[in-house]
N, C-alpha and C positions, 0 to 999 in steps of 0.2 A: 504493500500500500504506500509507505513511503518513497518507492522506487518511482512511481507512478505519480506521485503527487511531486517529486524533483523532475519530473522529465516536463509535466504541467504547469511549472514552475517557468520550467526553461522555455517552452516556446512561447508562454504569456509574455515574459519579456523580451524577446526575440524579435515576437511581432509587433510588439510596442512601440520596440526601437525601429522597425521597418517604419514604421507610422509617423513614428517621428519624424525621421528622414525626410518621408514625403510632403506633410507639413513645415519641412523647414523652404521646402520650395514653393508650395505653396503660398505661404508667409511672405516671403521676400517678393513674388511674384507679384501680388497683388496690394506690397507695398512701395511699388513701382509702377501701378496702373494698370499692367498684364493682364488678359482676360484668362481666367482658368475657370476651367468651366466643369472641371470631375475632381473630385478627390475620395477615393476609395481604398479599403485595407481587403487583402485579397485579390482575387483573381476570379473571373467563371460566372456563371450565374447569380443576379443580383439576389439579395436578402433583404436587405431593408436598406432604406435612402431616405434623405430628405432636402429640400431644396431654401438655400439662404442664397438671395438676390441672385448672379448668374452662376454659382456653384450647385452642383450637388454631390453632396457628402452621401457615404454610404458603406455597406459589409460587400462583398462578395464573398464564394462559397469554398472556392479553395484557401485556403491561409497560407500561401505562399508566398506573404509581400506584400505590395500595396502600389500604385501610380497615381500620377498627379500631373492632370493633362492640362498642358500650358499650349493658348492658341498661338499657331506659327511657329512651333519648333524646328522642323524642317520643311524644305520645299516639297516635298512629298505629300507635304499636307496640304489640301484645299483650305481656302481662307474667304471666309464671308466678307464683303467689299467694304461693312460696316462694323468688321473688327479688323481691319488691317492696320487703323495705328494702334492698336491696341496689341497688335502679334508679337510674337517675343523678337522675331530675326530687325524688327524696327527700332530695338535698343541699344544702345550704348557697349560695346565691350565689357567696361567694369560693370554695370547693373548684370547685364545675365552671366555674366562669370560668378556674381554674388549669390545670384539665383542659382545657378549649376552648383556652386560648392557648399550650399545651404547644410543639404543633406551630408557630405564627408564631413562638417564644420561638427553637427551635434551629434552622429558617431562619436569622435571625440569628446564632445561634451559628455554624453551619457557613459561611453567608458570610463573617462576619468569621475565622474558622479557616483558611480555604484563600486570604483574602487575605493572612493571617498568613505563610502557608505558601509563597504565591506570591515575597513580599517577602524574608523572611528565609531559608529553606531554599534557595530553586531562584534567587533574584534578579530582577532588573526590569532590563531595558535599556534604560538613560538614556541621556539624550544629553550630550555632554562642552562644553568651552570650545576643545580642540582641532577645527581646522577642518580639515573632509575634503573642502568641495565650494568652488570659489568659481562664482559665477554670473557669465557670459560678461557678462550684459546682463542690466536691470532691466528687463522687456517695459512701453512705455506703459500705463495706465491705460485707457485706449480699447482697446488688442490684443484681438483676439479669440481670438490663439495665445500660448501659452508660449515660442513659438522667439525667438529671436533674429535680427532682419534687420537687413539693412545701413545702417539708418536708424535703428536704435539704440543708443546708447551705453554703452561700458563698465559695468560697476555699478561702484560705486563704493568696492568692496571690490577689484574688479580695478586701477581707476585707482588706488588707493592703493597699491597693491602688496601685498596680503595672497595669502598663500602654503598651498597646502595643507600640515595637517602644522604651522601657527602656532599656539598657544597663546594664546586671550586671556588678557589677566595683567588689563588696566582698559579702562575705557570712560570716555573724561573723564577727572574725576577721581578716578574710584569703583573700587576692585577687586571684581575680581566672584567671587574666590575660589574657582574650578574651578567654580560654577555656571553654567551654559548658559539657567537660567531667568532668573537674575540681568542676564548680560549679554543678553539679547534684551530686557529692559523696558527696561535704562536706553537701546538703540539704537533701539527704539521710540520713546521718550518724547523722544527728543533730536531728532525732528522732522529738517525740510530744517535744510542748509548744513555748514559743516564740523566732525565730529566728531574729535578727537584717540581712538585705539586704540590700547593699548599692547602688543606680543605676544612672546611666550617664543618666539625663534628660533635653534635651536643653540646652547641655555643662553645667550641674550643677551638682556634686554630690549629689543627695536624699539619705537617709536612711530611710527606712522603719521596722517595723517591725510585723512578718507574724507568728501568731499561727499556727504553724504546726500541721498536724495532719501523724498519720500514718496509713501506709497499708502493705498489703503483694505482691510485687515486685519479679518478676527475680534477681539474685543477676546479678550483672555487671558483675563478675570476670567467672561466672560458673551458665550460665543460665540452668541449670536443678533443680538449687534448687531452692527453695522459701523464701524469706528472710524478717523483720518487718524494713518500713526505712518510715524517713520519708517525706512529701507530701507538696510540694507547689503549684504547679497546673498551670505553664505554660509549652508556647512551645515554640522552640528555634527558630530562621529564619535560614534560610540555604546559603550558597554560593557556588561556586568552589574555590576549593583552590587547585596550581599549590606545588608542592615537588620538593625542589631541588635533584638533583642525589643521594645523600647522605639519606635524607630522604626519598627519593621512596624508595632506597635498601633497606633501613632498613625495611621501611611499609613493602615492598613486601617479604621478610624474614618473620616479622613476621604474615604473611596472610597463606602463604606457612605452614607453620608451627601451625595456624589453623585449616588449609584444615585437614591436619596429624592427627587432636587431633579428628576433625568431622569425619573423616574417621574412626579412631580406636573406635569411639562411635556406629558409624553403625553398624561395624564389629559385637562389643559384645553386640547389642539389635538386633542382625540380626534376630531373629526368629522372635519377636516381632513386626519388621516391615513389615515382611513375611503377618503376619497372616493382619496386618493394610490395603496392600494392597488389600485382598482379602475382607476386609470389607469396601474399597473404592469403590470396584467392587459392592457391594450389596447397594452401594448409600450411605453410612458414609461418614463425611468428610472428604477430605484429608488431610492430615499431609501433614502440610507446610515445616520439616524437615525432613522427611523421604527419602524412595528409590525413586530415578527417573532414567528414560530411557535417552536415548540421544534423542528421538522425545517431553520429561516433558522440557528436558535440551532445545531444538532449541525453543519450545513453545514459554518457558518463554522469551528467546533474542527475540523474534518476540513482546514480551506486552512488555518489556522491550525500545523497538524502536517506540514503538506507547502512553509512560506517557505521560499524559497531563501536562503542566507546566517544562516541560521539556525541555532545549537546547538540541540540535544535539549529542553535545560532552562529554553532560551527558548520554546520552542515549548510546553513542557508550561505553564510560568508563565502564559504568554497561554490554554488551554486552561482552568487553578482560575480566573484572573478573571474569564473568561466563565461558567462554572458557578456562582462564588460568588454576582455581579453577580444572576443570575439565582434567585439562593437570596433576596438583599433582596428581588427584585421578587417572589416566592411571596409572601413573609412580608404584604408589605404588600398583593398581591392577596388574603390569606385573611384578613385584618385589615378586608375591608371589610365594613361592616355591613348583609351582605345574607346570606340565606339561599339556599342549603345550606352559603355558607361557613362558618370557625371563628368567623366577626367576623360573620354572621346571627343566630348562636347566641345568642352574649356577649350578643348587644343584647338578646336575648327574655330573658335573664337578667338584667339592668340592668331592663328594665320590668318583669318578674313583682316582680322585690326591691323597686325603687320602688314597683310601685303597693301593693302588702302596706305596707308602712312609711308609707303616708301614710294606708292607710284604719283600720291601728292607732292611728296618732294624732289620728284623729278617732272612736276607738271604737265602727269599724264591724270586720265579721269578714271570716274573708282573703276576698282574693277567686277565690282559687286562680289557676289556670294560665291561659297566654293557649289560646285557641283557636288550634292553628295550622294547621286548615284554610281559617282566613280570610285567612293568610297564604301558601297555596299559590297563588294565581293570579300572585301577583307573582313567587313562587318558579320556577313554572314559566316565567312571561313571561322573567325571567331567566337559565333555562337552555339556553331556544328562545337568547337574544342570543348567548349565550358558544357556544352548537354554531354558527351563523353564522360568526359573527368567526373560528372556531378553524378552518372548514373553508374563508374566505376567506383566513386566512393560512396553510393549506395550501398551497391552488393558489397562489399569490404567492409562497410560497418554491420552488417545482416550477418553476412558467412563467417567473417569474423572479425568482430569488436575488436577497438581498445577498451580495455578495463584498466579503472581505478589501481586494481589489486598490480 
């Protein structure tokens, strides 16, 4: 039930944020005199509408999105002779640019909003300096298992004697000041041999000291590499922790700007994950950072609302990061400058403005509008790629998921 009511969850704001979007063009349209004459969430057979002055608003029946029909978008479209100043292509550059990027502008807004919202209102479940796990054994380098056999030796958090329930207080000689980020760089960084660890045990500072060993680790900074750091062998306890205004902004700034860095990663291994998919399809694992659908994407908010050991408000936080996450990566798929996106548009608007402006200054006359039936083959080439990929990562989130776990 709760699987079901996270996945319900997820498409409520999903389409919300589609609705947004199309309100944000909306909006700006007809605060530039623009005649828009449809505004609709969905697709398909009407549901219910109603009519405010030359608008009408309304449901349609598939929930796949939403349009928002501006008179005179393209030449393609007839134009009644008594809304021709009123068309969009009879605007200014920067007004319909403003108009076009309405919708990528509050993407943004709304991601950074519910990471706002994740961080400060509902909290994020950090990990602490108190230790909850120690590890029996540092499994060799070579293992091919995580277990622990008879032929391996304590970790080195156990030979030390760290205790579930201890408090790191320092590392060295450094306090690591209730940070868990803190104290895992400087016991990375500190390499094989013996580290001094200082720990809050029944209000008593202990010092211990823990022969490190080391391994090869994800780097913290740029997990595609692999890095030698070294290994003390606990695990941290977790709490929620609330962000003042200041600190949510900032987190969610730089989450957003994550998303950007993961999204431009996709971008340039995109064959690569092309081919992943289609060996997820034949029963390979699936890549847990790879491409997903929006049915990978609702999946996951649906296991996401069913963790065991989980509050309510952890489970909902983890559900806005995943919708947010997913609001950047809109923003910046409609930002790209390809047709029928918002960021296709922009660009035909950037070269009509250009090319007008250079043949004025050579005291030639405009040269009017591009042709954009010369730009339909690539438009459609474009459409044919995204129906593929959307119906490849169909079947891939169906036959097989990413999971949480």
């Amino acid at each position: 039930m709760l699987t079901l009511f996270g996945i319900v969850l997820f498409v409520v704001l999903l389409l919300g944020s589609v609705a947004i979007h199309e309100f944000g063009h909306c909006v700006t349209a007809k605060m530039y005199g623009m005649k828009v004459s449809e505004y609709f969430v969905g697709f398909g057979p009407k549901i219910w509408s109603f009519r405010r002055g030359e608008t009408e608003y309304g449901l349609k029946a598939i929930p796949a999105g939403g349009y928002c029909k501006i008179i005179g978008m393209t030449d393609l479209e007839e134009v009644d002779e008594a809304d021709r100043d009123r068309a969009f292509y009879r605007y200014s550059a920067p007004k319909k640019t403003v108009v076009l990027l309405a919708g990528v502008f509050l993407h943004l807004v709304i991601g950074f909003l519910l990471f706002v919202i994740a961080f400060m209102g509902i909290g994020r479940y950090t990990p602490t300096t108190v230790v909850q796990s120690v590890s029996e054994c540092i499994p060799a380098a070579t293992a091919t298992t995580s277990e622990c056999g008879p032929q391996d030796a304590p970790s080195p958090a156990k030979a030390a004697g760290l205790l579930e329930g201890d408090e790191i207080f320092a590392v060295g000689a450094d306090r690591v000041g209730g940070d868990w980020d803190t104290a895992s760089r400087l016991i990375r960084e500190a390499g094989a041999g013996p580290l001094a660890v200082t720990v809050l045990r029944d209000g008593k500072l202990v010092t211990l000291t823990a022969d490190l060993v080391t391994r090869e680790r994800a780097d913290l900074d740029n997990p595609d590499r692999v890095v030698t750091v070294g290994v003390l062998g606990v695990g941290p306890s977790f709490r929620t922790q609330h962000d003042g205004p200041i600190a949510a902004a900032d987190r969610s700034v730089g989450l957003m700007w994550d998303v950007v860095k993961a999204s431009g990663t996709l971008v340039k291994n995109f064959p690569d994950k092309i081919g992943e998919l289609f060996d997820a399809l034949g029963g390979d694992e699936r890549d847990q950072e790879g491409l997903s659908g929006v049915v990978g994407a609702a999946r996951v908010s649906g296991e996401f609302f069913s963790l065991d050991n989980s509050s309510t408000t952890e489970r909902l936080s983890l559900v806005l990061l995943n919708v947010g996450g997913l609001n950047i990566f809109l923003a910046l798929f409609n930002a790209l400058p390809l047709l029928p996106l918002d960021g296709g548009h922009v660009a035909v608007t950037a070269y009509e403005s250009g090319k007008r402006r250079l043949f004025r200054l050579f005291g030639k006359p405009d040269p009017g509008r591009v042709d954009i039936t010369k730009l339909l083959p690539a438009t459609y080439a474009f459409v044919v790629v995204l129906i593929a990929l959307t119906v490849l990562l169909l079947a891939a989130d169906i036959v097989n998921p990413i999971t949480v776990s």
